[in-house]
TORDRENDREN-597542 format. One record per residue (C-alpha): residue in one letter; residue number from 0; x, y negated, z. Coordinates in pm, whole numbers. Layout:
# TORDRENDREN-597542
+----+-----+--------+--------+--------+
! aa !   i !      X !      Y !      Z !
+----+-----+--------+--------+--------+
!  A ! NUM !      X !      Y !      Z !
...
+----+-----+--------+--------+--------+
# end
This chain:
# TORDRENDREN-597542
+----+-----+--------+--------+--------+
! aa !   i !      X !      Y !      Z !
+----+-----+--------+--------+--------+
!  X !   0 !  14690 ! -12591 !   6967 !
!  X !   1 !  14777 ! -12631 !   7358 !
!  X !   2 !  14455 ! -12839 !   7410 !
!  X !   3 !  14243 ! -12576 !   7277 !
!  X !   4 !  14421 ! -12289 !   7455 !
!  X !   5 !  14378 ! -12528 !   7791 !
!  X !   6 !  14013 ! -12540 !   7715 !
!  X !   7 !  13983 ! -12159 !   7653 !
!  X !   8 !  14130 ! -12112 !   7979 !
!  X !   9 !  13933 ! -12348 !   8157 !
!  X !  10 !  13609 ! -12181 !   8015 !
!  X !  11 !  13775 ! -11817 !   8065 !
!  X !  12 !  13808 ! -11931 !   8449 !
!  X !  13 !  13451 ! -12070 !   8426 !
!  X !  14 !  13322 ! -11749 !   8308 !
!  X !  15 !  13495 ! -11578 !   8574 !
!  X !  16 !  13436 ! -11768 !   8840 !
!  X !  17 !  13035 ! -11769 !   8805 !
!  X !  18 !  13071 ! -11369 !   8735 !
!  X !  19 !  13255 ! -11312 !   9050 !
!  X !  20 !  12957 ! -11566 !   9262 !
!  X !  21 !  12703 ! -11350 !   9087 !
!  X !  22 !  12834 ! -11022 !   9246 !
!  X !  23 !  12787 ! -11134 !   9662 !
!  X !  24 !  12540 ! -10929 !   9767 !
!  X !  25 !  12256 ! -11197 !   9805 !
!  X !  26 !  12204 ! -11159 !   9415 !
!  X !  27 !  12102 ! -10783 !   9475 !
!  X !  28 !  12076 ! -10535 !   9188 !
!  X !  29 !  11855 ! -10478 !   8908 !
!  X !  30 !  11706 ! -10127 !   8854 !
!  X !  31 !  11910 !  -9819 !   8756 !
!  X !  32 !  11822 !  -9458 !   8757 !
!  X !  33 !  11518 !  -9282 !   8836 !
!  X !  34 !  11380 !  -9638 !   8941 !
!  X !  35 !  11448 !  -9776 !   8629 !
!  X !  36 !  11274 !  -9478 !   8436 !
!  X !  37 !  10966 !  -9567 !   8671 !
!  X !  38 !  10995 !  -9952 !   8506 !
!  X !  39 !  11058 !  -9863 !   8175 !
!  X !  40 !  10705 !  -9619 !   8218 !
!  X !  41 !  10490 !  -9879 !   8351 !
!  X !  42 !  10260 !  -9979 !   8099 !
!  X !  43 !  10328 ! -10363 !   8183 !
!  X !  44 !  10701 ! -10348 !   8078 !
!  X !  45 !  10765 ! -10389 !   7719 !
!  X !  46 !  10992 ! -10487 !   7510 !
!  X !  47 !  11295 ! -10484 !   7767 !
!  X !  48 !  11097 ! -10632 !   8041 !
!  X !  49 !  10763 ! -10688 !   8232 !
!  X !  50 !  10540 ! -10908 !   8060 !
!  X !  51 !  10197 ! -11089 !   8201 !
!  X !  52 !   9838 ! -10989 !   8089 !
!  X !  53 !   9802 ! -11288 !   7853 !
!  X !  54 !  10100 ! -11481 !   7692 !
!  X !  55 !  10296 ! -11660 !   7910 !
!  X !  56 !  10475 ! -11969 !   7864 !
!  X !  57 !  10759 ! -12073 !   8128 !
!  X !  58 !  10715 ! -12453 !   8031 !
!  X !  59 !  10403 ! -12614 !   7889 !
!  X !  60 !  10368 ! -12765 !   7510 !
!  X !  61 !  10613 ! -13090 !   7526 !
!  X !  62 !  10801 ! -13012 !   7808 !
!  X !  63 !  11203 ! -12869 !   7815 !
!  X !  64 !  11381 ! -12756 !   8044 !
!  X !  65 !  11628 ! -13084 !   8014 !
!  X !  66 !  11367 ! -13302 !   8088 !
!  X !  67 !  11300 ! -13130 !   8366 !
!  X !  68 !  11632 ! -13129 !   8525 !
!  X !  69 !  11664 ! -13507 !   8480 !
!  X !  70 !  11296 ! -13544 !   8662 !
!  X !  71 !  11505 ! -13335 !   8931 !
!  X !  72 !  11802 ! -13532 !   8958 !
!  X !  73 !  11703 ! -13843 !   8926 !
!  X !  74 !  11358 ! -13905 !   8956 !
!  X !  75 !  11178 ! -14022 !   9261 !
!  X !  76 !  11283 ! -13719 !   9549 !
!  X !  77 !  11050 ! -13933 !   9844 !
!  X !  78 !  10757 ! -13833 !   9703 !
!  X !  79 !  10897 ! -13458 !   9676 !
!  X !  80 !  10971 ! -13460 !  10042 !
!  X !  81 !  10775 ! -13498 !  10384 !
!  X !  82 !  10850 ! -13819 !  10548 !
!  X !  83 !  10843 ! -13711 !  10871 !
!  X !  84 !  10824 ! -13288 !  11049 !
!  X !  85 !  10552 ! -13110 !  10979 !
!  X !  86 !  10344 ! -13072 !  11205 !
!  X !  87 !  10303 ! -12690 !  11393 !
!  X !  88 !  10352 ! -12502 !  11741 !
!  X !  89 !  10614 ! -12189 !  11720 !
!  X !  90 !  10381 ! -11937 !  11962 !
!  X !  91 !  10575 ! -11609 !  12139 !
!  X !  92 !  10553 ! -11359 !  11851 !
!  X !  93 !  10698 ! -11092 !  12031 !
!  X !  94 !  10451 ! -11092 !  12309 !
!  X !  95 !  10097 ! -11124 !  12182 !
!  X !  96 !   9781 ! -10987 !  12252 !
!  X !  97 !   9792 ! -10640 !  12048 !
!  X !  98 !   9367 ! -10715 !  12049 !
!  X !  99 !   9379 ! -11060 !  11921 !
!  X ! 100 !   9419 ! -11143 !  11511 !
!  X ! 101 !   9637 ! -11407 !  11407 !
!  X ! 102 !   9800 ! -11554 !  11118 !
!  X ! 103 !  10095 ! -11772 !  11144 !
!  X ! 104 !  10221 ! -11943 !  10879 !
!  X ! 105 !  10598 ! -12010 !  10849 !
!  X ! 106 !  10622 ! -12242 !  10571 !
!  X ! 107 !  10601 ! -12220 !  10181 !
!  X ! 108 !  10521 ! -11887 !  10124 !
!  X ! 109 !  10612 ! -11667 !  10421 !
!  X ! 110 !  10337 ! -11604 !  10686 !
!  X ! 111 !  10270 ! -11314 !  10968 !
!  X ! 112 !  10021 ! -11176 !  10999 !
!  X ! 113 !   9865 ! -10884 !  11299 !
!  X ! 114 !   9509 ! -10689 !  11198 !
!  X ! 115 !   9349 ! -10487 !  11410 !
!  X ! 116 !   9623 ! -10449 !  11654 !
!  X ! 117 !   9925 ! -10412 !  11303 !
!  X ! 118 !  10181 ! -10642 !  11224 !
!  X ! 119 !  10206 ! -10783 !  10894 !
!  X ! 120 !  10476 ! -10997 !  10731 !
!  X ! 121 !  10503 ! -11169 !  10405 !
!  X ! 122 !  10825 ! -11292 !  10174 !
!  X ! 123 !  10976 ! -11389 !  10490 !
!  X ! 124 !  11239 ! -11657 !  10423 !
!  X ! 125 !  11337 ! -11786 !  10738 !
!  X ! 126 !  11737 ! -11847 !  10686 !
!  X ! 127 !  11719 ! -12248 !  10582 !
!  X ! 128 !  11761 ! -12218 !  10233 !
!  X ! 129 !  11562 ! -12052 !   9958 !
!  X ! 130 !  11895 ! -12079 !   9713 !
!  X ! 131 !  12227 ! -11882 !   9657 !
!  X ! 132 !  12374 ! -12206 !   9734 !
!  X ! 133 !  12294 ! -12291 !  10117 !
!  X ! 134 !  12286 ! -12648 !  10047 !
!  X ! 135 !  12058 ! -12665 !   9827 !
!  X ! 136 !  11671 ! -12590 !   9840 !
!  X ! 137 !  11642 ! -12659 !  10236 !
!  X ! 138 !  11330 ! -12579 !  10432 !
!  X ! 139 !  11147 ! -12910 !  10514 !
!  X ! 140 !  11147 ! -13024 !  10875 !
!  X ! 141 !  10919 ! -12810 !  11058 !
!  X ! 142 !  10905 ! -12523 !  10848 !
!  X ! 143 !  11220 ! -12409 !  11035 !
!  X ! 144 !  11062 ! -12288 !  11367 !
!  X ! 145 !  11119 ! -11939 !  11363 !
!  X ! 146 !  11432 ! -11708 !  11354 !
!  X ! 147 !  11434 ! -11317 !  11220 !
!  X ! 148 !  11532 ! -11257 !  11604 !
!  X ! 149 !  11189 ! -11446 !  11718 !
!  X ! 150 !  10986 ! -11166 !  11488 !
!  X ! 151 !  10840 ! -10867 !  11668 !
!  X ! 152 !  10879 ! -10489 !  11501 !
!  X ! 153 !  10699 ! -10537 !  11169 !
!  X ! 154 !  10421 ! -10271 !  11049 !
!  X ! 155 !  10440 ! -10376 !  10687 !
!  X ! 156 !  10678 ! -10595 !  10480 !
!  X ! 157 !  10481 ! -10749 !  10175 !
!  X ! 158 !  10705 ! -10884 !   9875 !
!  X ! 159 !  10545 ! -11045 !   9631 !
!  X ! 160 !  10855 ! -11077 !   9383 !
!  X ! 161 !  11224 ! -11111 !   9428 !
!  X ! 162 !  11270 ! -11461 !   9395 !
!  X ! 163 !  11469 ! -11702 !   9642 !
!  X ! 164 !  11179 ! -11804 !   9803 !
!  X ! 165 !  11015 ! -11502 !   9833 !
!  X ! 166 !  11290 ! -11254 !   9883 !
!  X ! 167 !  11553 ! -11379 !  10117 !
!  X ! 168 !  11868 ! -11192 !  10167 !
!  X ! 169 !  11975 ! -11326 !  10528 !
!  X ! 170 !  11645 ! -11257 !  10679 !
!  X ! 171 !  11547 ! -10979 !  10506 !
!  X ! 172 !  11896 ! -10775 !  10639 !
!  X ! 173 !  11832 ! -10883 !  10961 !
!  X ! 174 !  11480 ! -10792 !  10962 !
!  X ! 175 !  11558 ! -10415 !  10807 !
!  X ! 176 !  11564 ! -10256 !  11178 !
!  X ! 177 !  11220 ! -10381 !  11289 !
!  X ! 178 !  11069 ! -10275 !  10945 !
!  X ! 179 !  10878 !  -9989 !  10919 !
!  X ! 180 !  10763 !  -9972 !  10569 !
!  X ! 181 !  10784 ! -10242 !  10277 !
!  X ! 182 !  10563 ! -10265 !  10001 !
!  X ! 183 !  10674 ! -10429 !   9681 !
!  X ! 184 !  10684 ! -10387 !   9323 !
!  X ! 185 !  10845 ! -10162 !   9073 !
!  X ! 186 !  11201 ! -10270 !   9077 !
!  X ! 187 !  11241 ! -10490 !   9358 !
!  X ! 188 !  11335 ! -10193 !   9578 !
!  X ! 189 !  11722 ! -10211 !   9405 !
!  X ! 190 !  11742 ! -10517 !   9575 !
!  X ! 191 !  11670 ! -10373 !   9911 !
!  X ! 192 !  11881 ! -10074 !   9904 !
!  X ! 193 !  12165 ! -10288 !   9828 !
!  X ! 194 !  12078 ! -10486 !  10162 !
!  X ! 195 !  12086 ! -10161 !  10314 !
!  X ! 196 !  11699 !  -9998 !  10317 !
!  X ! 197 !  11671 !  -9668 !  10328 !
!  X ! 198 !  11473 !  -9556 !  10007 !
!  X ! 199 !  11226 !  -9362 !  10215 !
!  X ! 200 !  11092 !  -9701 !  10390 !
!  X ! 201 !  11050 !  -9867 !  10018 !
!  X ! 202 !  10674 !  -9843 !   9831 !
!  X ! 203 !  10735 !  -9960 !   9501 !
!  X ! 204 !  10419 !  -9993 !   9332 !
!  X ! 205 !  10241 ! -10077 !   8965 !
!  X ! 206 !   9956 ! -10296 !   8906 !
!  X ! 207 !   9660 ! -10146 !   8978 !
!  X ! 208 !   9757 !  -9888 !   9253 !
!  X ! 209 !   9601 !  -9806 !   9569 !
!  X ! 210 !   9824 !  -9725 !   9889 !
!  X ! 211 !   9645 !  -9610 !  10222 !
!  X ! 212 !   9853 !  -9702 !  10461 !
!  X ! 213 !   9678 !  -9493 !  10699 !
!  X ! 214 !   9338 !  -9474 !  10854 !
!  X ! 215 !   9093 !  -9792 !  10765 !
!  X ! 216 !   9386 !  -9976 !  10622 !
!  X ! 217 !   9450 !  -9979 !  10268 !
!  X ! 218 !   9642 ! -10177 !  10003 !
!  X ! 219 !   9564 ! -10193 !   9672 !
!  X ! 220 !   9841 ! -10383 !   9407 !
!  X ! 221 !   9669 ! -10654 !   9121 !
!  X ! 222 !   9856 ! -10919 !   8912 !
!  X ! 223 !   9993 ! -11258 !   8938 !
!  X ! 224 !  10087 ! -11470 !   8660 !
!  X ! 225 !  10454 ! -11498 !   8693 !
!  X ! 226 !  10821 ! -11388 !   8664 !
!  X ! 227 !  11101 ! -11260 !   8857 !
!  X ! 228 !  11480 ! -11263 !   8836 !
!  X ! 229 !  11743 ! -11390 !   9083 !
!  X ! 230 !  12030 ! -11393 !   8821 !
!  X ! 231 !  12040 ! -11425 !   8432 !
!  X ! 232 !  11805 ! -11096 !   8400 !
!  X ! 233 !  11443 ! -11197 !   8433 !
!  X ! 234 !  11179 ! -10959 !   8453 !
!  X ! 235 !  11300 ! -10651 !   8569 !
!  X ! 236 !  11104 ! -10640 !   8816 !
!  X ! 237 !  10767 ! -10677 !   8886 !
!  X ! 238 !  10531 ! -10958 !   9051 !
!  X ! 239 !  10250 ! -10862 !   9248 !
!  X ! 240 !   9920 ! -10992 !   9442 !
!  X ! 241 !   9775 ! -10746 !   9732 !
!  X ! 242 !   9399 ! -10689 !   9872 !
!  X ! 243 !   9479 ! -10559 !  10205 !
!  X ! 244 !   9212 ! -10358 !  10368 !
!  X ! 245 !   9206 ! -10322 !  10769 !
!  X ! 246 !   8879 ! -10202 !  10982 !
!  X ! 247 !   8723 ! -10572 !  11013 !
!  X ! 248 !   8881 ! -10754 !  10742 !
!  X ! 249 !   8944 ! -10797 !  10359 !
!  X ! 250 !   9233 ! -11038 !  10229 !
!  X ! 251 !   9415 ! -11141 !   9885 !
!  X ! 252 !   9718 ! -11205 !   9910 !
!  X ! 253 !   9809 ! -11410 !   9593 !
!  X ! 254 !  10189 ! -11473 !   9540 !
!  X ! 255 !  10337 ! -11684 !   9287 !
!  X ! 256 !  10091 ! -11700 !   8996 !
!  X ! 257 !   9958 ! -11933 !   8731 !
!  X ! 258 !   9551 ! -11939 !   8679 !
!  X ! 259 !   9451 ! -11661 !   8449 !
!  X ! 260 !   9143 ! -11436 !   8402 !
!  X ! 261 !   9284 ! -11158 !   8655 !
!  X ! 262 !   9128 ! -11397 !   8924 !
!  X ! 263 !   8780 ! -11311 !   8819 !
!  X ! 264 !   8842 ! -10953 !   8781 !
!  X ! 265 !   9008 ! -10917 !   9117 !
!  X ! 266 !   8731 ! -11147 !   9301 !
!  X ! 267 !   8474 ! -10904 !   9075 !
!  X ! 268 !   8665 ! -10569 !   9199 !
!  X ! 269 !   8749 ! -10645 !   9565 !
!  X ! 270 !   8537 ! -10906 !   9674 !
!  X ! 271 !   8413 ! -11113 !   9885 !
!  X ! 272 !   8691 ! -11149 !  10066 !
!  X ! 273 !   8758 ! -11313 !  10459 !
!  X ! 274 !   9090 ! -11448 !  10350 !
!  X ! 275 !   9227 ! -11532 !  10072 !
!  X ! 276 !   9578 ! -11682 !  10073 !
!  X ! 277 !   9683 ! -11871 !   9743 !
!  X ! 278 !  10028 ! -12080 !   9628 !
!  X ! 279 !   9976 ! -12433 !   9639 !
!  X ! 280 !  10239 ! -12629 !   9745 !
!  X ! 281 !  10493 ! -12582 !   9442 !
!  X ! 282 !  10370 ! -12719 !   9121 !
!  X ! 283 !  10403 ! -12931 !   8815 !
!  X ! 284 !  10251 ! -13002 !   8467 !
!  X ! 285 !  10561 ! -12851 !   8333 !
!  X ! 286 !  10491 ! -12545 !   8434 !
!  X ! 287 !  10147 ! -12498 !   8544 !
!  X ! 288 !  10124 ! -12157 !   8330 !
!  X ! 289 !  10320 ! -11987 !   8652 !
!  X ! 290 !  10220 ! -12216 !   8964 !
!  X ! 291 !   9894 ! -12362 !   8948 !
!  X ! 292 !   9779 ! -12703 !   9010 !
!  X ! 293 !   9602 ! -12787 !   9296 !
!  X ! 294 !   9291 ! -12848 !   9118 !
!  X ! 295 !   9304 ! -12472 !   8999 !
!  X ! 296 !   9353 ! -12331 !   9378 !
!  X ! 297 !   8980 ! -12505 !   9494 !
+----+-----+--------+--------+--------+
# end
């Protein structure tokens, strides 16, 4: 009888101990309210959460998600990882050329971006880590050039969907005074209030919407082929791709997304495009139904 009362208690501490973790502040908060009345309207959110256009697998036919953790622990973690810094130059982002256009890529997902004289940014992580653990998930050498404080006043804050390494808490705090506006999808914007966002900077938006942002520049929302969550709760929010619009040029931004037929309709709808910026540097036969393989991006 004592063991199993020791082993309740160890599990009752267990329990307790990852429920008190979960409630820091870099976890966010999942939609309540008026915001979650716009979710549970969206004609993508059924049954208790967002769903895809076409059925989605998280793993493909064969793999599980043990297998997958042992490739992670103990398979080969050289190949997974740059053997030397990657190569790059960090320019001065807070004093360019207002008439020059320039994309700078930061690493992994996040880039900046300034059109026609605006400043663009997109799922900025820039702390280190892309994890609620800061140990784990480090940026690769190189990819670690730039600081929230080395980022000029931001225009427009894309997020694509609110996971780790596309919605960082640390930098996106820090960034919240040089924001102007952020554009995101239905949901996420629980997340940023909690990080301190006033609601009247947040455009949370639907598939399939079309924001002018004001004269010749324009954004209009499409799908990805994803998921979202940063806790237990997946799918409360949405994941998004954006064509943004400015007076000289026309780019997709993709996100996180597996290859699907929205590909063709958005190339059909919005093309041709002068940029178009896709994930390609997280992947794996295990789950190519939400990243795709390089082979897919070409």
């Amino acid at each position: 009888m004592s063991v199993l009362v020791v082993i309740l208690a160890v599990i009752l501490v267990l329990v307790l101990a990852v429920y008190l973790f979960m409630q820091q502040p870099q976890f966010g908060s999942i939609p309540t309210g008026p915001r979650l009345e716009r979710v549970k309207n969206s004609p993508n959110y059924k049954n208790g959460q967002f769903q895809n256009l076409n059925p989605t697998p998280m793993l493909t036919e064969g793999a599980s998600y043990f297998t997958m953790m042992k490739e992670f622990l103990l398979g080969d973690k050289a190949s997974r990882t740059p053997s030397d810094s990657l190569p790059g130059k960090k320019i001065d982002l807070l004093n360019l050329n207002p008439e020059e256009d320039i994309i700078v890529w930061f690493g992994h997902s996040s880039y900046f971006m300034q059109l026609a004289g605006k400043k663009f940014l997109v799922d900025p992580v820039l702390s280190g880590s892309a994890s609620p653990v800061k140990f784990t998930t480090r940026s690769f050498k190189g990819s670690d050039r730039y600081m929230p404080a080395d980022l000029p006043d931001i225009d427009y804050l894309f997020i694509t969907h609110d996971h780790w390494d596309h919605l960082d808490y640390e930098t996106v705090e820090a960034l919240e005074p040089k924001v102007k506006k952020v554009i995101t999808g239905l949901g996420v914007g629980a997340h940023l209030e909690r990080w301190g966002y006033n609601a009247d900077k947040i455009i949370e938006k639907d598939w399939n919407e079309e924001i002018l942002l004001e004269k010749d520049f324009r954004v209009n929302t499409a799908p990805a082929r994803h998921f979202s969550g940063r806790g237990f709760k997946r799918n409360v929010s949405l994941w998004m791709s954006y064509v943004l619009t400015t007076p000289t040029k026309r780019i997709y931004m993709g996100g996180d997304s597996g290859y699907d037929s929205h590909f063709k309709t958005i190339g059909e709808r919005f093309g041709p495009f002068d940029l178009v910026i896709l994930e390609n540097g997280q992947y794996d036969k295990s789950w190519k139904y939400i990243h795709m393989m390089p082979e897919e991006v070409r």
